[in-house]
C-alpha positions as CSV (number, residue, x, y, z in Angstrom):
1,X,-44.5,26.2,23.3
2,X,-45.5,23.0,21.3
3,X,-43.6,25.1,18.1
4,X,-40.4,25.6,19.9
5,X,-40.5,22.2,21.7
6,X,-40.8,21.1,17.6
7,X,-38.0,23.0,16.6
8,X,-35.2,22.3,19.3
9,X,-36.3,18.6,18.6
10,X,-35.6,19.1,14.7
11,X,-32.0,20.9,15.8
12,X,-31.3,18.3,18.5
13,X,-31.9,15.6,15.4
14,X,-30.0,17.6,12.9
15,X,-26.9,17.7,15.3
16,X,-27.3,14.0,16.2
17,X,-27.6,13.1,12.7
18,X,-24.7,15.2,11.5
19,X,-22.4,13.6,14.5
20,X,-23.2,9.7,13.2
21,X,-23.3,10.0,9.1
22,X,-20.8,7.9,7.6
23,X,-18.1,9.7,6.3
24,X,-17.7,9.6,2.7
25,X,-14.6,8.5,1.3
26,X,-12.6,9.9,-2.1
27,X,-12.6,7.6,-5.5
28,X,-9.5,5.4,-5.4
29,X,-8.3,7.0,-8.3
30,X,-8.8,10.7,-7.3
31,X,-6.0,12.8,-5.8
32,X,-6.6,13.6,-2.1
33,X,-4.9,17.1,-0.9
34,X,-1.8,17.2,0.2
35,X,-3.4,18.1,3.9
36,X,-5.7,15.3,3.6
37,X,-2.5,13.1,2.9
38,X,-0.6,14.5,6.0
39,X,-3.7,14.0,8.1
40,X,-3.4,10.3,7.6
41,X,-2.4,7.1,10.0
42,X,0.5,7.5,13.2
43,X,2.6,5.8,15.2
44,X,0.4,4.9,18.4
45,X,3.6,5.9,20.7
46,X,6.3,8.1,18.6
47,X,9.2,6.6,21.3
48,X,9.0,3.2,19.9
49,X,10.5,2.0,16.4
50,X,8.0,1.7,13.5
51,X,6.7,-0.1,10.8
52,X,5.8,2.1,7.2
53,X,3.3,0.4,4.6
54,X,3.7,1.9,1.8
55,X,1.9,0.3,-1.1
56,X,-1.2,0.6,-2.9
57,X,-5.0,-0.9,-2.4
58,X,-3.7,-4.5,-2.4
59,X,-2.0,-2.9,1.1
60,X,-5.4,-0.7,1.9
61,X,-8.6,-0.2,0.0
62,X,-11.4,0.4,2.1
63,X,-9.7,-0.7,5.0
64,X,-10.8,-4.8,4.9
65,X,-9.8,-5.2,1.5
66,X,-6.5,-4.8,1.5
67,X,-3.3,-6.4,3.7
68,X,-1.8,-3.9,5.6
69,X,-4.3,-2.8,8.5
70,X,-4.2,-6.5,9.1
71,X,-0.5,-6.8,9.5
72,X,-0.7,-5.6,13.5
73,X,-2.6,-8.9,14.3
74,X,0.9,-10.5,13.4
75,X,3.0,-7.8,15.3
76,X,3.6,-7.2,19.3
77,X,2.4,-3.9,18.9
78,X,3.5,-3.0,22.5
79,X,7.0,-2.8,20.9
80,X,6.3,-1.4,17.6
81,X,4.3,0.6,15.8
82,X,2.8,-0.4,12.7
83,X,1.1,2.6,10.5
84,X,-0.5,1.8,6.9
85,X,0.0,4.9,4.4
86,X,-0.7,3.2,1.4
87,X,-2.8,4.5,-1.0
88,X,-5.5,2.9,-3.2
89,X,-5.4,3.3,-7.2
90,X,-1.5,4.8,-6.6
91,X,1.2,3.4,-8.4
92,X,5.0,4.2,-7.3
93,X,5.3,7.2,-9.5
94,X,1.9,9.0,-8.0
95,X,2.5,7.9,-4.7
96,X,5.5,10.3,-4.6
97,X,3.8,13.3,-7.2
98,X,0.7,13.2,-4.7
99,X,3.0,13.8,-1.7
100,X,1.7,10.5,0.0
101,X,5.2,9.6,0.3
102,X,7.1,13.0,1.3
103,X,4.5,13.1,4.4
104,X,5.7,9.7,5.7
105,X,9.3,10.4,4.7
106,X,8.8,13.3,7.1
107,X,7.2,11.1,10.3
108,X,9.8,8.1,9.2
109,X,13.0,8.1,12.0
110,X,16.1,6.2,12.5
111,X,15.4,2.6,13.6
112,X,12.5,2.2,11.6
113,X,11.6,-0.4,8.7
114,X,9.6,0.5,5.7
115,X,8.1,-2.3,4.0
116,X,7.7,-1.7,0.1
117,X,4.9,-3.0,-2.1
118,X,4.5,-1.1,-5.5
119,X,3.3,-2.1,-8.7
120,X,-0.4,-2.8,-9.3
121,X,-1.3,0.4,-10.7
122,X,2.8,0.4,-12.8
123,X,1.6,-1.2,-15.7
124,X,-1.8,1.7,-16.4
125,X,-1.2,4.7,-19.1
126,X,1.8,7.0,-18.5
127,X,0.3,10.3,-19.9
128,X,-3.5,9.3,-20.2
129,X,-5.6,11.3,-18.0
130,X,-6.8,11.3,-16.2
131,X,-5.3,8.2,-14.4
132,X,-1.5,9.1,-15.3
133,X,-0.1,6.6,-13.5
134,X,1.8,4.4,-15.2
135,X,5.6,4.2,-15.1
136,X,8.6,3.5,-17.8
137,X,9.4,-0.3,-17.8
138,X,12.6,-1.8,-16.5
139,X,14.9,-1.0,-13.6
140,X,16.7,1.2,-15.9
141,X,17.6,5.9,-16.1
142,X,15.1,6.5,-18.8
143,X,12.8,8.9,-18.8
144,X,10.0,10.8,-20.2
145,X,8.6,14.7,-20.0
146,X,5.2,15.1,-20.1
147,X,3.5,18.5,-20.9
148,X,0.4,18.9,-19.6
149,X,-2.9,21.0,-20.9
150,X,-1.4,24.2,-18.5
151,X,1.9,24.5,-19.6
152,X,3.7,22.3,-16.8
153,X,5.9,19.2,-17.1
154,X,6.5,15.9,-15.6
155,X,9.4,13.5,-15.6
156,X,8.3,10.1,-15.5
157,X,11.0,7.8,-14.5
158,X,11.2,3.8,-15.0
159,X,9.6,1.3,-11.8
160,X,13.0,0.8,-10.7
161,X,14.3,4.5,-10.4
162,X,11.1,5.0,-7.9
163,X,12.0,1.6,-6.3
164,X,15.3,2.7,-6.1
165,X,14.4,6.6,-4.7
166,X,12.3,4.8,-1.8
167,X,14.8,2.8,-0.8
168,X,17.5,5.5,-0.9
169,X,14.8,8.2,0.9
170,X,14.4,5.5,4.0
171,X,17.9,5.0,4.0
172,X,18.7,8.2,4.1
173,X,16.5,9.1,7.7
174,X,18.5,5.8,9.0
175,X,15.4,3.8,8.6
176,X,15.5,0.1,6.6
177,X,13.5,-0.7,3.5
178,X,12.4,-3.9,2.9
179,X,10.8,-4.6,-1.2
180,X,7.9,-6.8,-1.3
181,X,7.1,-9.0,-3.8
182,X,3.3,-8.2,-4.8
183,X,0.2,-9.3,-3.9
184,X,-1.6,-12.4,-6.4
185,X,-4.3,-12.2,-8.2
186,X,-7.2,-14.6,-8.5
187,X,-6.4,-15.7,-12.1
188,X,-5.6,-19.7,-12.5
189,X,-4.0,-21.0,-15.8
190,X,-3.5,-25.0,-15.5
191,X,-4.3,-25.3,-11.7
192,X,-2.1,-22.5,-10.9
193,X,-2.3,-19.5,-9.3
194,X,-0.5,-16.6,-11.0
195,X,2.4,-15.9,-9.1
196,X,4.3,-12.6,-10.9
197,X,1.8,-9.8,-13.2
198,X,5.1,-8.8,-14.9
199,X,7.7,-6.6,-12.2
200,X,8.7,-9.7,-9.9
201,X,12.5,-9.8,-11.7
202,X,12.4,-5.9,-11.4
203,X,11.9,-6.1,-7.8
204,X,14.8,-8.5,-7.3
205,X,17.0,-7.2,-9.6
206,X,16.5,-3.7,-7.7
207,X,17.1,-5.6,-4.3
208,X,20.0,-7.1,-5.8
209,X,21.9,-3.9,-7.3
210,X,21.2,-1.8,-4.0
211,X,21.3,-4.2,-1.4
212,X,17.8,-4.3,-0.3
213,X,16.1,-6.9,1.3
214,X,13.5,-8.6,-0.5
215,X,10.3,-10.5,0.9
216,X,9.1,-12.8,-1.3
217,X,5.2,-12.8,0.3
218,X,3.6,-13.7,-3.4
219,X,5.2,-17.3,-2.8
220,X,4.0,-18.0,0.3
221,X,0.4,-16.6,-0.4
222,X,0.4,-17.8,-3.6
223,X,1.4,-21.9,-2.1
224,X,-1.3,-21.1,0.2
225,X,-4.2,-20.9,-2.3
226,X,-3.6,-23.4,-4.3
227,X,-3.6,-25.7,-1.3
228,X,-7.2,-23.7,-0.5
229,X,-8.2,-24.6,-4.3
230,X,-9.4,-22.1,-6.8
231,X,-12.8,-22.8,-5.7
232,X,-12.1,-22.3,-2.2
233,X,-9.9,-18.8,-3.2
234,X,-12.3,-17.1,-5.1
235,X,-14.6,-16.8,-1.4
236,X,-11.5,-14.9,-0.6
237,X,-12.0,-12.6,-3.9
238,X,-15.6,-11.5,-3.9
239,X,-14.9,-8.3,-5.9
240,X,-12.7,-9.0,-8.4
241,X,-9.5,-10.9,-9.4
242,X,-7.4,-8.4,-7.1
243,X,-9.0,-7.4,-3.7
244,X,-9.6,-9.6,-1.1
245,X,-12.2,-10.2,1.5
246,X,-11.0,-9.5,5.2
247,X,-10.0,-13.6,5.4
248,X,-8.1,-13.1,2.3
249,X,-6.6,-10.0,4.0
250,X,-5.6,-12.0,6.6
251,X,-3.6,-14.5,4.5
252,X,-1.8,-12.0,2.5
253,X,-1.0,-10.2,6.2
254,X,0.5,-13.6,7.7
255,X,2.4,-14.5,4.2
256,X,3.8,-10.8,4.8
257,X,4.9,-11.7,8.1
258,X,6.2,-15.0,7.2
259,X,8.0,-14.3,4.0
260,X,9.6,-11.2,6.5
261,X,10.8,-14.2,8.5
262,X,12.3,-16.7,5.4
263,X,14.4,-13.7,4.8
264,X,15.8,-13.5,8.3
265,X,15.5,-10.2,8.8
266,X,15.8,-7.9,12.1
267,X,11.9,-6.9,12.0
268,X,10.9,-10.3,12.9
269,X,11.9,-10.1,16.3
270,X,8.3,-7.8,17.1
271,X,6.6,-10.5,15.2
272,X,4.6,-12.7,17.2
C-alpha cells in the first residue's frame, strides 16, 4: 500500500508540475512555424473595429519590454479591440517571408486601423544567415535575388516597397494604416536623445507618396526623455540602448497614443 500510495503521489506531482512550468519561449531571432504564428493574439470581441500592431520587439519582446501590449491602458477597449502581432528580431521584409503578416492580413476586416512600426531589425545583413533580415535602402523598386544553400530564391525588396505593400494589403481589406515613426534609442550625443537611426525621411516620404498617415511618436517620446534626463532614462533602459523597462513601455505606449492624436486622426476617438 505504502508503494502505491508513493507512486500516485510521484504522478499526482508530475501532473501538477507539468500544468505550472513556465513555458518556454523561442529566440527572438528564430523563425516560429507558420501554425505557431497563426495561433497568436485576437480580437477580444470580433463585432467590434480593431486595432493591428504590427512591428517588431520595440512593439513586443517578452511582453514588458516592448510598447504595444501597453497601448490598451490608453484605449476604451469596450469599443475596440487592440491585438499586438508584432514580432521580436523581425524586420519588415521577414515579417511578411515568415507569414507573421499574411495571418493578420487574414483576421484584419473593414473598419479597422493597422498601426505600422518597422525598421529596427532594416538596417541587419540582407543575405547573411542566418539572420537575413535586412532590406535594400531607400523607398525605391530595386531589388535583389538571393539563392540559397537548397536551390531556392528570394527577392528582397527596398524598406519602402514593404512599407508600401503593408499599407496597400490593409487598404485593400478596407482597413486604415497608419506609419509610425520608430521607437528611440537610449544613445545621447550633446544632451540629446537620438531621435531618427536612419529610415525617419523614408517613412515620411512613403506616407507622403501614398497618402498614409504618419504618427510621429519618436518626437513626442523622444521630448519626453530629455525632460526625464539621460540619467533618469537609462532606469527606463535596463538591458540595453533599445528595450525598455515596463515604465519605459508605458511612455512609448502614451507618446503612441498621443502622436495618434497630433495627427488628428479617426482612431483617437477610442482613446481615452
Amino acid at each position: 500500500m505504502k508503494i502505491i500510495g508513493f507512486v500516485a503521489s510521484f504522478l499526482l506531482a508530475s501532473v501538477s508540475c507539468a500544468q505550472t512550468a513556465p513555458v518556454t519561449r523561442p529566440d527572438d531571432n528564430v523563425a516560429r512555424p507558420v501554425d505557431a504564428v497563426r495561433a497568436e493574439a485576437m480580437p477580444a470581441n470580433p463585432s467590434l473595429p480593431t486595432v493591428w500592431i504590427i512591428g517588431d520587439s520595440t512593439a513586443k519582446n517578452k511582453e514588458d519590454l516592448g510598447w504595444g501590449d501597453h497601448f490598451a491602458h490608453n484605449v476604451d477597449t469596450s469599443r475596440l479591440n487592440v491585438v499586438n502581432r508584432a514580432r521580436a528580431g523581425r524586420s519588415s521584409r521577414t515579417f511578411i517571408k515568415e507569414g507573421a503578416w499574411d495571418s493578420a492580413l487574414a483576421q484584419i476586416k473593414a473598419g479597422d486601423f493597422v498601426l505600422i512600426q518597422m525598421g529596427h531589425n532594416d538596417g541587419g545583413p540582407v543575405e547573411a544567415e542566418p539572420k537575413s533580415r535586412g532590406t535594400l535602402k531607400g523607398i525605391g523598386e530595386e531589388t535583389k535575388t538571393l539563392t540559397w544553400p537548397d536551390g531556392s530564391t528570394e527577392v528582397v525588396y527596398t524598406y519602402g516597397w514593404y512599407l508600401r505593400k503593408y499599407i496597400a494589403d490593409a487598404r485593400a481589406k478596407g482597413a486604415t494604416p497608419i506609419l509610425l515613426t520608430l521607437t528611440v534609442r537610449n544613445i545621447w550625443t550633446d544632451g540629446k536623445i537620438e531621435r531618427d537611426m536612419g529610415y525617419r525621411a523614408e517613412i515620411f516620404a512613403v506616407g507622403e507618396e501614398t497618402k498614409t498617415p504618419v504618427a510621429d511618436m519618436s518626437e513626442i517620446a523622444a521630448n519626453e526623455f530629455e525632460a526625464m534626463g539621460q540619467e533618469k532614462t537609462a532606469a527606463d533602459f535596463p538591458i540595453d540602448h533599445t528595450h525598455t523597462s515596463p515604465a519605459g513601455a508605458e511612455l512609448n505606449a502614451k507618446a503612441v497614443a498621443d502622436s495618434l492624436k497630433a495627427a488628428k486622426l479617426d482612431v483617437v476617438k477610442y482613446l481615452k
